[in-house]
C-alpha positions in Angstrom: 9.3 -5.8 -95.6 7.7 -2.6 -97.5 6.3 -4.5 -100.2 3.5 -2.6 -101.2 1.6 -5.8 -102.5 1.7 -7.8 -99.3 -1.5 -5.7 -97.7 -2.4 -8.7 -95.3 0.4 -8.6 -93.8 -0.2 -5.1 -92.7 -3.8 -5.9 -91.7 -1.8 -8.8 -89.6 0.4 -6.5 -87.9 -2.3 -4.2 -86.9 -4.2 -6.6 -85.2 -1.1 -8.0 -83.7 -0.3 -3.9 -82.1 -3.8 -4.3 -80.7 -3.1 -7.4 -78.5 0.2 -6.1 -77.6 -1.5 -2.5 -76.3 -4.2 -5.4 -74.7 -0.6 -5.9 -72.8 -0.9 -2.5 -71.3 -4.2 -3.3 -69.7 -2.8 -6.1 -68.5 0.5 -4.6 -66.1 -2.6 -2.1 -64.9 -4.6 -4.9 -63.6 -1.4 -7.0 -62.6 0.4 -4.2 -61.1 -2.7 -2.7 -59.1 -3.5 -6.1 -58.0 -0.2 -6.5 -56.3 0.6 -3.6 -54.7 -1.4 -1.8 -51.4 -5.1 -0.5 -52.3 -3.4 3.2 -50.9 -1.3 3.2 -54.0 -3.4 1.2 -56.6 -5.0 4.2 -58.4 -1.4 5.6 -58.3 0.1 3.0 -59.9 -3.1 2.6 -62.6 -2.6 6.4 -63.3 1.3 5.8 -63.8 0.4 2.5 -66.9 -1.8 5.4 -68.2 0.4 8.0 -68.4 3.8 6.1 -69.4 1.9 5.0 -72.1 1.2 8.1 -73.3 4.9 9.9 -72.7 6.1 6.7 -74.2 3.8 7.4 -77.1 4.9 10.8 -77.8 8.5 10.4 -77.4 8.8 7.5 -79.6 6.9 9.1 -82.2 9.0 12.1 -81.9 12.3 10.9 -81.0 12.6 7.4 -80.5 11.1 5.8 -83.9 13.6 7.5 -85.9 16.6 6.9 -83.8 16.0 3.1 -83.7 14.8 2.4 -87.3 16.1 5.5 -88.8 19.0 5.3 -92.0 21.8 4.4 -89.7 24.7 6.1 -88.6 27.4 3.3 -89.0 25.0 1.1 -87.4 24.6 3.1 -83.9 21.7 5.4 -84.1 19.4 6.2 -86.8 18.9 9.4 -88.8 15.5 9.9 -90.0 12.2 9.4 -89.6 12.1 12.0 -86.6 8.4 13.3 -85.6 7.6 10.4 -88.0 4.7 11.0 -90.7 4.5 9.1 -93.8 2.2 12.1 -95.4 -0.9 11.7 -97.2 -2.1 8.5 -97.9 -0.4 7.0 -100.9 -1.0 3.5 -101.4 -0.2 0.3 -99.2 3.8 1.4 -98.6 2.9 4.2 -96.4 0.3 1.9 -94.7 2.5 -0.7 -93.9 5.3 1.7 -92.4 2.9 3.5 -90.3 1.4 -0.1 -89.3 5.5 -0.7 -88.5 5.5 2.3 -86.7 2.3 1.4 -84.7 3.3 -2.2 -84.0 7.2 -0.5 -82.6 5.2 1.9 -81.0 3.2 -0.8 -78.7 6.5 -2.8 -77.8 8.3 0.4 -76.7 5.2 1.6 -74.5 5.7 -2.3 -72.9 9.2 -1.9 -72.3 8.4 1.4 -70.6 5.6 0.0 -68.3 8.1 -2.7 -67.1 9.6 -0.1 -64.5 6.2 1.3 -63.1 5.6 -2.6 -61.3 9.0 -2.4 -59.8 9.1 1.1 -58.6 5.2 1.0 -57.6 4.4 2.6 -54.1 7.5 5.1 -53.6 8.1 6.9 -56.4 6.7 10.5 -57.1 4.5 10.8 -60.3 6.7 13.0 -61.7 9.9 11.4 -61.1 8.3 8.2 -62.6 7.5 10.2 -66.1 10.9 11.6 -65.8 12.2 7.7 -66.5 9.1 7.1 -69.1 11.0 10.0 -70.9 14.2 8.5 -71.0 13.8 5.0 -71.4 11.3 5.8 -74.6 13.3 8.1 -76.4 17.1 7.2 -75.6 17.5 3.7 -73.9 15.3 1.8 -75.6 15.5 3.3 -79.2 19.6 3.0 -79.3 20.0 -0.4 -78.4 16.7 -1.6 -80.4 18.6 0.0 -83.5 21.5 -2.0 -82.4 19.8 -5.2 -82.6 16.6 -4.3 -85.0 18.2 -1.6 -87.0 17.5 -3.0 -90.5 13.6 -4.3 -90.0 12.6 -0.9 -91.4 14.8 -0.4 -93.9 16.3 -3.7 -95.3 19.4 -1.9 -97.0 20.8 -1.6 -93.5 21.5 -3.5 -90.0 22.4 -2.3 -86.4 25.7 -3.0 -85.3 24.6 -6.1 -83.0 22.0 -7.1 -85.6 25.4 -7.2 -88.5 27.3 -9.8 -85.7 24.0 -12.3 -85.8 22.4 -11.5 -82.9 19.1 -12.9 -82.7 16.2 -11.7 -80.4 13.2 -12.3 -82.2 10.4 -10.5 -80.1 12.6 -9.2 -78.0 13.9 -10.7 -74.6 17.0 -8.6 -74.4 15.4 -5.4 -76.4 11.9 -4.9 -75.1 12.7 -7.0 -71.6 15.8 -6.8 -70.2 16.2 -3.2 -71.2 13.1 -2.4 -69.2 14.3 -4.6 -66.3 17.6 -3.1 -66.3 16.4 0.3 -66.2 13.5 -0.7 -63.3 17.0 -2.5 -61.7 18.9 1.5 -61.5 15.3 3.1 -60.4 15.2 0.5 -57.4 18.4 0.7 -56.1 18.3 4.4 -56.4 15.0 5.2 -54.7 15.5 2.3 -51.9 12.8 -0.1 -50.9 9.5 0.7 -49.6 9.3 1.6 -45.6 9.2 -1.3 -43.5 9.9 -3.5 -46.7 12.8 -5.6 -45.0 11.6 -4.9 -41.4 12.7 -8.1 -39.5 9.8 -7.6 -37.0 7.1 -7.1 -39.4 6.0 -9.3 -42.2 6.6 -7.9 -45.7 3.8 -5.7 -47.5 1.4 -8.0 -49.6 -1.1 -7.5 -52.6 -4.2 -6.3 -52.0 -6.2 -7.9 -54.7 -4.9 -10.8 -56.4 -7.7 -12.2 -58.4 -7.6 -8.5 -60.5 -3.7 -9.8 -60.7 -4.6 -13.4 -62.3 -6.9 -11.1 -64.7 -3.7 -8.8 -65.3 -2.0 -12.0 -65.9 -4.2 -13.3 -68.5 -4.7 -9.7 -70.4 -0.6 -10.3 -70.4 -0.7 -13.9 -71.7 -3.3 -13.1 -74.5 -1.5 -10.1 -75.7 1.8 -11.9 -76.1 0.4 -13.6 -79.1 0.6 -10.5 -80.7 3.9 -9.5 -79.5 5.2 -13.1 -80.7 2.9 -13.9 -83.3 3.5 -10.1 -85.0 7.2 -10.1 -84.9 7.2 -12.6 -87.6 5.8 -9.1 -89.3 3.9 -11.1 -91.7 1.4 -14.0 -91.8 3.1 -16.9 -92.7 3.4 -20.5 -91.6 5.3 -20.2 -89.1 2.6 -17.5 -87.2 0.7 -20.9 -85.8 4.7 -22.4 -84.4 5.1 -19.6 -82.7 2.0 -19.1 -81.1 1.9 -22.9 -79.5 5.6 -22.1 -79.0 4.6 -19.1 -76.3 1.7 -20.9 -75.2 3.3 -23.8 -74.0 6.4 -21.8 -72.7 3.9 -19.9 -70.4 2.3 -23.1 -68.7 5.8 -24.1 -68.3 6.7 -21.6 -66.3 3.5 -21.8 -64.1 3.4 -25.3 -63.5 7.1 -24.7 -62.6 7.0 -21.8 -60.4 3.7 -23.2 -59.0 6.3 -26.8 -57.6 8.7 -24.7 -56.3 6.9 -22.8 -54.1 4.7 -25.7 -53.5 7.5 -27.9 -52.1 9.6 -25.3 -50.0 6.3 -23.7 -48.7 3.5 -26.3 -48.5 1.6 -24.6 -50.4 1.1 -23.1 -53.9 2.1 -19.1 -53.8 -0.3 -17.2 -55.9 2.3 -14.4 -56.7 4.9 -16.9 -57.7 2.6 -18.9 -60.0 2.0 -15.8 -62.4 5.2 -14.1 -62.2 6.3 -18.1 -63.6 3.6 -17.9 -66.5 5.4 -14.1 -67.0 8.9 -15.4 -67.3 7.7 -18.2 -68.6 6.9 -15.9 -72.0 9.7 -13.5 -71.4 11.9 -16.1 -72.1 10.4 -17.7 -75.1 10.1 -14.7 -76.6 13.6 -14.5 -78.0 13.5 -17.7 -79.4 9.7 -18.6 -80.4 10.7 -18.4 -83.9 13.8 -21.5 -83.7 12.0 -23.5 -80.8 9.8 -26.6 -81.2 7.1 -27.8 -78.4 9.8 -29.4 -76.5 12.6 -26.9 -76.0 10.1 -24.5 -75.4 8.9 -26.5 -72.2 12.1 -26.3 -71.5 13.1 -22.9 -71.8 9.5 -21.4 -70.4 10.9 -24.1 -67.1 14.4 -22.5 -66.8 12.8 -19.2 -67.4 10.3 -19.4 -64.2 13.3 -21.1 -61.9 16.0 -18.2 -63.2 13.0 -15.3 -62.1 12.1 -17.3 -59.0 16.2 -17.2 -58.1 16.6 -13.9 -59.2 13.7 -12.9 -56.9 14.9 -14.7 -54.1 18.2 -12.5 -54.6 17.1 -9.1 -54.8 15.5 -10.2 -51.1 18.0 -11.2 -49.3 20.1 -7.7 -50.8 17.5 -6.2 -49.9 16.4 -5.3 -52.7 12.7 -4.1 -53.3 11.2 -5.0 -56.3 7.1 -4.7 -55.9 5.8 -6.9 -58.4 8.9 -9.2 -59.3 9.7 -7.2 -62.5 13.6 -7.1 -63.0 13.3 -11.0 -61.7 10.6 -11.9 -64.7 12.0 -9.2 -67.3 15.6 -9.2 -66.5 16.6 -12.3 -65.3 13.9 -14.4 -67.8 15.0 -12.4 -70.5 18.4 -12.9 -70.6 18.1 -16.5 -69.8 15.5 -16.8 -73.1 18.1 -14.5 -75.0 21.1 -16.9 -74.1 18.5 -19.6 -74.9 18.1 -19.2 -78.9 22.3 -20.4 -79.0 21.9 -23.1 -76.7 18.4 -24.6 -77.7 17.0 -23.1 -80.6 17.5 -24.7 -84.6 20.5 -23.6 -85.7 19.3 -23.7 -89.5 17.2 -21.5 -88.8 18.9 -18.5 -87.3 20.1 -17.1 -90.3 22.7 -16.2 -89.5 25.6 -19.3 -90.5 27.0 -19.4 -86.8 27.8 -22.2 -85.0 25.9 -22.7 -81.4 29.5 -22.0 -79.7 29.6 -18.8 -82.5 25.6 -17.4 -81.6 26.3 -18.2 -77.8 29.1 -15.7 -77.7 27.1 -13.5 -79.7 23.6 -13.8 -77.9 25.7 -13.3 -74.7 27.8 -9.9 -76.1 24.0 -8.6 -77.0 23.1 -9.6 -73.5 26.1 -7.8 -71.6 26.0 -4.6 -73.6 22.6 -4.4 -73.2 22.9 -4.7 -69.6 26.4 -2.3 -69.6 24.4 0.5 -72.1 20.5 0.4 -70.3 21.6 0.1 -66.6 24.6 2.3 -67.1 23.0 5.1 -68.7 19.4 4.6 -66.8 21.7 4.7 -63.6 23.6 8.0 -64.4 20.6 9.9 -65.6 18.1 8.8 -63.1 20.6 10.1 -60.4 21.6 13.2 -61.9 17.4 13.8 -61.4 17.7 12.7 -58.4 19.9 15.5 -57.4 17.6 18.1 -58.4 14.5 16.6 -58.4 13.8 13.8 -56.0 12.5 10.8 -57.1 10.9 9.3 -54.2 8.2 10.7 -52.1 8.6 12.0 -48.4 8.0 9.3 -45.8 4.8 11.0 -44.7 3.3 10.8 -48.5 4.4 7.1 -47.9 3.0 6.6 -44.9 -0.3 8.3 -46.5 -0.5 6.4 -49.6 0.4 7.7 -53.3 -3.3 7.8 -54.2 -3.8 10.6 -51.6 -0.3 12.2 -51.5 0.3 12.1 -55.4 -3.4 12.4 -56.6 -5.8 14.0 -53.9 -7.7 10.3 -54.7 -8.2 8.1 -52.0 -10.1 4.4 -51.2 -13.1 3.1 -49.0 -10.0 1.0 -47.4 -7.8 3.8 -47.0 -10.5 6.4 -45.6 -11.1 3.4 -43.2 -7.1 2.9 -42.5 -6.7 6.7 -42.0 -10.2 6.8 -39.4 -8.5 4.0 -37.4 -5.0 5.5 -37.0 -6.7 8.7 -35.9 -8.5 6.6 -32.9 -4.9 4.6 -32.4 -3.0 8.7 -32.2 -5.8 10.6 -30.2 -7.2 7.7 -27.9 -10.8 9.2 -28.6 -12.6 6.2 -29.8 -16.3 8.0 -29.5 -16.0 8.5 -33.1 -17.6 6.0 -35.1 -15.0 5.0 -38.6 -16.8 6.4 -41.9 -19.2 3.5 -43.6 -18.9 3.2 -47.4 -21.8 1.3 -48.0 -21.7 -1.6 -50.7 -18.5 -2.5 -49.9 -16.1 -4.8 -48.8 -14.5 -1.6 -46.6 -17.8 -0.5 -46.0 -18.7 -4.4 -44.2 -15.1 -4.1 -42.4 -16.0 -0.1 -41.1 -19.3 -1.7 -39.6 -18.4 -4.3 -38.1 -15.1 -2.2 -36.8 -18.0 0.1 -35.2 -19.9 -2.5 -34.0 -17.1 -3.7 -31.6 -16.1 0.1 -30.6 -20.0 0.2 -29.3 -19.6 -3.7 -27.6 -16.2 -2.0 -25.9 -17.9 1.0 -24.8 -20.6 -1.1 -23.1 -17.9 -3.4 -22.0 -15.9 -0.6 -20.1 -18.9 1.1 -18.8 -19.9 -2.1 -16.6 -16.6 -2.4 -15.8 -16.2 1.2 -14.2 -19.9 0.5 -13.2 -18.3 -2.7 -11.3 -15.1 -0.6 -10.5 -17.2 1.7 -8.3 -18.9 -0.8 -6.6 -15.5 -2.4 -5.7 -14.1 0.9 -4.9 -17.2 1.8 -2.1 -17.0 -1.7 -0.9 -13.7 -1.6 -0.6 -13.9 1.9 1.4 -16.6 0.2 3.6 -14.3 -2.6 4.5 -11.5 -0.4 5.6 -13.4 1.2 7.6 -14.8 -1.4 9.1 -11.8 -2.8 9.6 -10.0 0.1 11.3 -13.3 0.0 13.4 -12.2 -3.6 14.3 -8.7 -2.7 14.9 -9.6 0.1 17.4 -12.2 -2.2 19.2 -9.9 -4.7 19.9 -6.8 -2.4 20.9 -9.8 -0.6 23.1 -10.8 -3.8 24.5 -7.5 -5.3 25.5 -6.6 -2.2 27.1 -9.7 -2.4 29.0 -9.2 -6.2 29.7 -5.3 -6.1 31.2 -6.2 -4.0 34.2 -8.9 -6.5 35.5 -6.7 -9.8 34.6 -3.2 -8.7 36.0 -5.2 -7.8 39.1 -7.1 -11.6 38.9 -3.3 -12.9 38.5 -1.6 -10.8 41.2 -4.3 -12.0 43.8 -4.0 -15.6 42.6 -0.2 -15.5 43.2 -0.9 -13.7 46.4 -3.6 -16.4 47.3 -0.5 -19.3 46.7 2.0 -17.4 48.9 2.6 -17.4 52.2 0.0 -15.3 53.0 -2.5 -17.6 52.1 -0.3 -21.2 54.0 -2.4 -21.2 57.3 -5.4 -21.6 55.3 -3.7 -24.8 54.2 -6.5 -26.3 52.0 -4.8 -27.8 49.1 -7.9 -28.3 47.0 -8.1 -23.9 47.5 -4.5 -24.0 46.6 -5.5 -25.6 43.1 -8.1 -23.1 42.7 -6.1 -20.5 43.3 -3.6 -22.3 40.8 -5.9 -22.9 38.0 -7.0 -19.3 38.1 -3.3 -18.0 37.4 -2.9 -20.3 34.6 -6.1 -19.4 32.8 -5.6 -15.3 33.5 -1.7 -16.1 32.3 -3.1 -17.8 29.5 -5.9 -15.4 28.7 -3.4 -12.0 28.9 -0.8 -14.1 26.4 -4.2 -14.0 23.8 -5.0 -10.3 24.7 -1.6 -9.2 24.4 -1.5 -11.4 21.0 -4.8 -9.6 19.9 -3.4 -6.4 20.7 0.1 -6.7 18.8 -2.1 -8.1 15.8 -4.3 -4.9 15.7 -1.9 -2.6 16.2 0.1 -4.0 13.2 -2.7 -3.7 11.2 -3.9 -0.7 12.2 -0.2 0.6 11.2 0.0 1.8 14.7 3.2 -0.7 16.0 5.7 1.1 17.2 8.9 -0.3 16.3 11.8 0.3 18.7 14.7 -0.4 16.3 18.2 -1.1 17.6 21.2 -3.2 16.2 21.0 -6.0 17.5 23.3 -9.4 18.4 21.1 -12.3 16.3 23.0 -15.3 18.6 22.1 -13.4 22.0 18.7 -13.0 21.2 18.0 -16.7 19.9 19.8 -18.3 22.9 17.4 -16.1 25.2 14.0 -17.2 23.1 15.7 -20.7 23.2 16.1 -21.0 26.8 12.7 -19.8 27.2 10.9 -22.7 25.2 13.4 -25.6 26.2 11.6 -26.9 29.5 8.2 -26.9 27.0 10.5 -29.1 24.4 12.1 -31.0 26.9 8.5 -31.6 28.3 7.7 -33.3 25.2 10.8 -35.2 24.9 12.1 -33.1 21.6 15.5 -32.3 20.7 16.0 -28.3 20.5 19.1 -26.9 19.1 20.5 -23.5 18.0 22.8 -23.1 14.9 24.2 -20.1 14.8 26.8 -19.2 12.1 30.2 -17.5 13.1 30.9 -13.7 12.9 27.1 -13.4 12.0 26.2 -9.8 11.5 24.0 -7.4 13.7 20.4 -7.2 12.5 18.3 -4.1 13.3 14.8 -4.8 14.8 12.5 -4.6 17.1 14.0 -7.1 20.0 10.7 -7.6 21.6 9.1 -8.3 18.0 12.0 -10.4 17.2 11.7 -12.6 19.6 7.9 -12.7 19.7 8.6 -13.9 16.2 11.1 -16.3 16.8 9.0 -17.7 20.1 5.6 -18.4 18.1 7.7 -20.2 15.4 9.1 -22.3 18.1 6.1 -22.7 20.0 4.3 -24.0 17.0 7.1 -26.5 15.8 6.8 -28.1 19.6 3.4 -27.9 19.1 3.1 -30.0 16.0 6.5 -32.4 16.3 5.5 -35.8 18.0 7.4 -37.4 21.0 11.0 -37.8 19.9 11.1 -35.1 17.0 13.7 -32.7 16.8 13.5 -28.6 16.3 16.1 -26.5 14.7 16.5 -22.8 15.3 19.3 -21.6 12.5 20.5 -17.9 11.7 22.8 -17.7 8.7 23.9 -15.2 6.7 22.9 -15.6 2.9 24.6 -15.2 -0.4 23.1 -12.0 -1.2 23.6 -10.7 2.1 20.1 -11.1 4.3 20.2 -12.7 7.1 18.0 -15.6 7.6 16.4 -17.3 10.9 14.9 -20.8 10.3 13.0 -22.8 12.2 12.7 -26.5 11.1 10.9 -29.2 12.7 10.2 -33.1 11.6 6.7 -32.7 12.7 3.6 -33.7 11.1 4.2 -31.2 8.4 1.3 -28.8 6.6 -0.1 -30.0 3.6 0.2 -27.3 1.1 -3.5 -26.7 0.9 -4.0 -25.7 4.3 -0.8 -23.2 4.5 -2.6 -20.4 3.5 -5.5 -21.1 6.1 -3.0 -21.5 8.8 -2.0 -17.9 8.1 -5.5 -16.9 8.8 -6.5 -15.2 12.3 -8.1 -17.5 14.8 -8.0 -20.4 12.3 -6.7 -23.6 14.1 -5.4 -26.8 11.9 -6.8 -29.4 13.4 -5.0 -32.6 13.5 -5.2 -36.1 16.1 -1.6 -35.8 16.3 -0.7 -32.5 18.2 1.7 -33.4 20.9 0.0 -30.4 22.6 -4.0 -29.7 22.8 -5.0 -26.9 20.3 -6.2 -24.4 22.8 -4.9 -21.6 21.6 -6.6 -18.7 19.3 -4.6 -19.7 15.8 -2.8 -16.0 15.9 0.8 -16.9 16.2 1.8 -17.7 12.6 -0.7 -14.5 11.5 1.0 -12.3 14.2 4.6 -13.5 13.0 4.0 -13.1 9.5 2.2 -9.2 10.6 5.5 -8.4 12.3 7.9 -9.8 9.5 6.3 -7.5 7.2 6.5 -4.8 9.5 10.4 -5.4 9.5 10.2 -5.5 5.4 11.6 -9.0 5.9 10.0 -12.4 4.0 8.3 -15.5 5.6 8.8 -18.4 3.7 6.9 -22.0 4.7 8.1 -25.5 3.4 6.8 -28.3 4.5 5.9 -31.5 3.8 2.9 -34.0 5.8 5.0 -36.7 7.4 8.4 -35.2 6.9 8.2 -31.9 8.9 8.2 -28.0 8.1 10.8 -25.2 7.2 10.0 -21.9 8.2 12.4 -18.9 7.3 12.6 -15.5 7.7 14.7 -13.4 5.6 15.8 -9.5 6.6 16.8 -7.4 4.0 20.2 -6.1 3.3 19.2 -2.7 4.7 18.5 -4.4 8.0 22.2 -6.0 8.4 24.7 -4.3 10.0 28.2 -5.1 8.4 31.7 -3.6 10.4 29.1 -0.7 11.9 28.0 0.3 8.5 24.0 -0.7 7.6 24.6 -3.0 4.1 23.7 -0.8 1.2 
């Protein structure tokens, strides 16, 4: 490998290290993309920084203990603070194009943890890990597996047993993933993350993630096609081999979530591409065209799987990294024994052999990265927390971690300020030339549509309000003209009445005209009929006025119906209708007004004779319910109401005309208002059923504080 004659191959590996630091632009754009815009310069300034800790550790640390002359093939030795000196000739060059090209792949397998991590770890916690993984995790088990490419006089302990990760699935990948896996679990998910009544947090810019994506794709070329680390024939293999390995995986990923969701996910589609070339990676070298569709396939279905996983243990990975660098990259490890061309492993295994070894590689390197990444990152933890208070969450890393902000998050913070201090004069901050800027316009442009909107209605509100004033007094007004008038009417008619009866007595028999007599009949009748509507008007005004005095006494529910029932018989009887009283046993006392009680009871009745042709039959029931009211019914098999007109027939001095009242219509239409006035007086309900042709239900229910059960009101 240090042959100083072989100077395009160093020119080869130094264009290779720029595609793979291309890679680096690449998580920015995919990771930013992904996660919330109040964390996307956060995570950006994290891909910067790692890169640059990653840099400086490996140079100073890390390079010499994973290529350094081994220590019985577990660390290296040399080649700390590395420096090959002055220029002297193409061997130096190509070790510190070595150096460069190790240099890019350790920065990549540092970046891996920043995607999962993204959005709730503190800055400095997340340089804290950048430290570690560069110049301890990574360099000890890349010696372990790549101990000798330095220095061809010696091998890493793995790398001695055969196993073979050519770009490095396991080394660069998995590590990565399995130290992301220990951050996760440690710093928890994201707020709200697995909130079962809210939808999980989504990227805020995926087309700069597809661009991420593509940075990513084109700088693998590099980190396949420069592991080779020369240019030789098999450079152009390995190339198509990760090409086609990525479209695998999309095409793949991009069915899956096609068929189970009914449409293509975005996300899905490049993390597939990703895993996709994690897992080829391993093998690119021993793969032809067709196992590479393969294992590109397997490698997007594994991540997909894995993904699904860490979801329902509630595990929160932000952008899908241990699924496509852990997960893909130990399937593509394990896939070099069960896929790749044995003769050219190099390493005289059979597959069963390499499987065992390719899987030993795989579990150490899970039982050494996680284990140690796990240990240390808590230890820091302890000390130095590693996530960020729940406010700074809530705020957004840009703000809390930076002092940065966003047009979208300046707009997010102007809103919850409305939502927290209900003062929504303030118009939200317009950035102009922007997509926030459009949304903060429009926003303000519906606060000024809802200001007009609540002015006319308060506008309307007050013209209700003073109308509403107006009709209350006019009817109170109402109310005292009518109680002023009836009063005022009584005296004259009772004395009309008195002199009519007087006029059909005795006194008036040796005038014996009959035709007088029938004068003096019809004007009792008519001042009788006209007091009943007087004294109707009267009750009806003083209800509504609030001024009916109730004269409340417990009171025996079957002595009061068989008084009202005696007293409209001889009408029913008149019209050839069946009256009876149902009363059930050991009813309880009711408290009410007697006189309103059986005002109630009698107007029910009267209607029900009014209204039930020659023949029909009338019910008067009182029960006591299942809940405890007592009920009175009345039920008739009358001409029924149809349900349109039961609400008019509530209405005051509103008659229901109809050709087949059994009685002529002559009254004022204020029974059923006056009964319902007086039930609500009584806190009791009024229910109507009825039916046209069939015949009507009336019921009226008394609360439970109205029954009287063994002398005790019911509670």
């Amino acid at each position: 490998m240090g042959d100083p004659a072989v100077t395009d191959n160093t020119i080869w590996l130094l264009v290779c290290t720029v595609l793979v630091l291309l890679m680096q632009a690449g998580f920015t754009c995919l990771e930013t993309g992904l996660v919330r815009a109040k964390n996307s310069i956060n995570v950006a300034v994290k891909n910067v920084a790692d890169f640059c800790v990653a840099s400086l550790a490996f140079w100073a640390i890390g390079f010499g203990i994973m290529f350094g002359v081994t220590s019985g093939g577990v660390f290296g030795t040399s080649f700390f603070f590395f420096d090959t000196g002055p220029f002297d000739g193409t061997g130096s060059a190509w070790l510190m194009a070595f150096f460069f090209f190790q240099l890019a792949f350790c920065g990549t397998a540092t970046t891996i943890v920043s995607g999962a991590v993204a959005e709730r770890m503190s800055f400095r916690g997340y340089l804290m890990t950048a430290v570690v993984l560069s110049a301890c995790i990574y360099p000890v088990f890349g010696h372990w597996a790549w101990g000798g490419f330095a220095i061809d006089t010696q091998m890493g302990w793995l790398q001695e047993l055969g196993f073979v990760d050519f770009a490095g699935s396991t080394v660069v990948h998995s590590v990565g993933g399995w130290v992301a896996l220990a951050a996760v679990l440690i710093i928890g998910p994201r707020l709200g993350q697995f909130d079962e009544s809210k939808s999980s947090t989504e990227s805020h810019n995926t087309p700069v993630a597809v661009f991420g994506m593509f940075l990513l794709w084109v700088g693998w070329f590099g980190f396949n096609g420069g592991s080779t680390l020369a240019l030789d024939v098999s450079v152009p293999h390995i190339m198509v081999h990760t090409l086609i390995a990525a479209a695998a995986g999309g095409v793949t990923a991009m069915s899956l979530t096609w068929s189970r969701r009914g449409a293509p996910n975005a996300v899905d589609t490049l993390n597939g591409v990703l895993a996709g070339l994690v897992a080829i990676t391993a093998s690119a070298h021993v793969a032809s065209i067709g196992t590479s569709i393969i294992i590109g396939g397997v490698g997007a279905v594994v991540a997909l799987a894995c993904q699904s996983f860490l979801r329902r243990k509630r595990i929160d990975d932000a952008v899908g990294a241990v699924p496509v660098h852990l997960a893909a990259g130990i399937w593509g490890t394990l896939a070099v024994a069960l896929l790749g061309d044995a003769s050219l492993w190099g390493t005289g295994h059979t597959r069963l052999e390499q499987l065992g070894v390719q899987a030993l590689g795989v579990a150490v390197a899970g039982i050494y990265a996680f284990g140690v990444g796990y240990a240390v990152l808590t230890v820091i933890n302890w000390f130095l927390p590693l996530r960020v208070s729940e406010e700074a969450e809530h705020l957004g890393l840009n703000a809390s971690e930076h002092g940065a902000s966003t047009a979208i998050h300046d707009l997010i913070h102007a809103m919850d300020t409305q939502k927290q201090t209900g003062d929504f004069s303030l118009r939200v901050p317009v950035e102009p030339y922007t997509e926030a800027g459009q949304i903060a316009t429009q926003y303000n442009q519906v606060l000024d549509r809802v200001h007009t909107e609540i002015a006319a209605r308060e506008q309307t509100a007050d013209q209700l309000r003073s109308a509403r004033d107006q009709a209350e007094i006019a009817n109170a007004a109402k109310s005292q003209f009518l109680a002023n008038m009836s009063h005022e009417l009584r005296t004259p008619l009772n004395a009309i009445i008195g002199f009519s009866e007087i006029m059909n007595g005795e006194i008036f028999g040796p005038l014996g005209n009959e035709q007088y007599k029938e004068y003096a009949s019809d004007i009792h009748d008519s001042g009788t009929h006209l007091l009943s509507i007087i004294n109707d008007i009267l009750d009806l005004s003083k209800v509504e006025a609030d001024s009916y005095d109730l004269a409340e006494d417990e009171l025996d529910v079957a002595q009061v119906l068989d008084a009202c029932s005696r007293m409209i018989r001889t009408r029913a009887q008149s019209g050839e209708l069946k009256l009876s009283v149902e009363i059930e046993p050991d009813l309880p006392k009711l408290v009410a007004d007697e006189r309103a009680l059986k005002q109630m009871i009698i107007n029910l009745v009267s209607n029900a004779v009014k209204f039930t042709p020659q023949g029909g039959s009338i019910a008067l029931r009182a029960r006591l319910e299942a809940d405890g009211r007592i009920a009175l019914e009345v039920a008739d098999t009358g001409i029924g109401i149809a349900r349109s007109d039961i609400k008019k027939a509530f209405e005051p001095f509103s008659q229901l005309q109809t050709d087949a009242l059994v009685f002529k219509a002559d009254g004022t239409g204020l029974g059923l208002p006056l009964t319902a006035a007086l039930a609500r007086s009584h806190q009791a309900t009024l229910v109507v059923d009825s039916e046209p042709g069939k015949g009507t239900s009336i019921t009226l229910r008394f609360p439970l504080d109205r029954v009287v059960l063994k002398g005790t009101v019911a509670a």
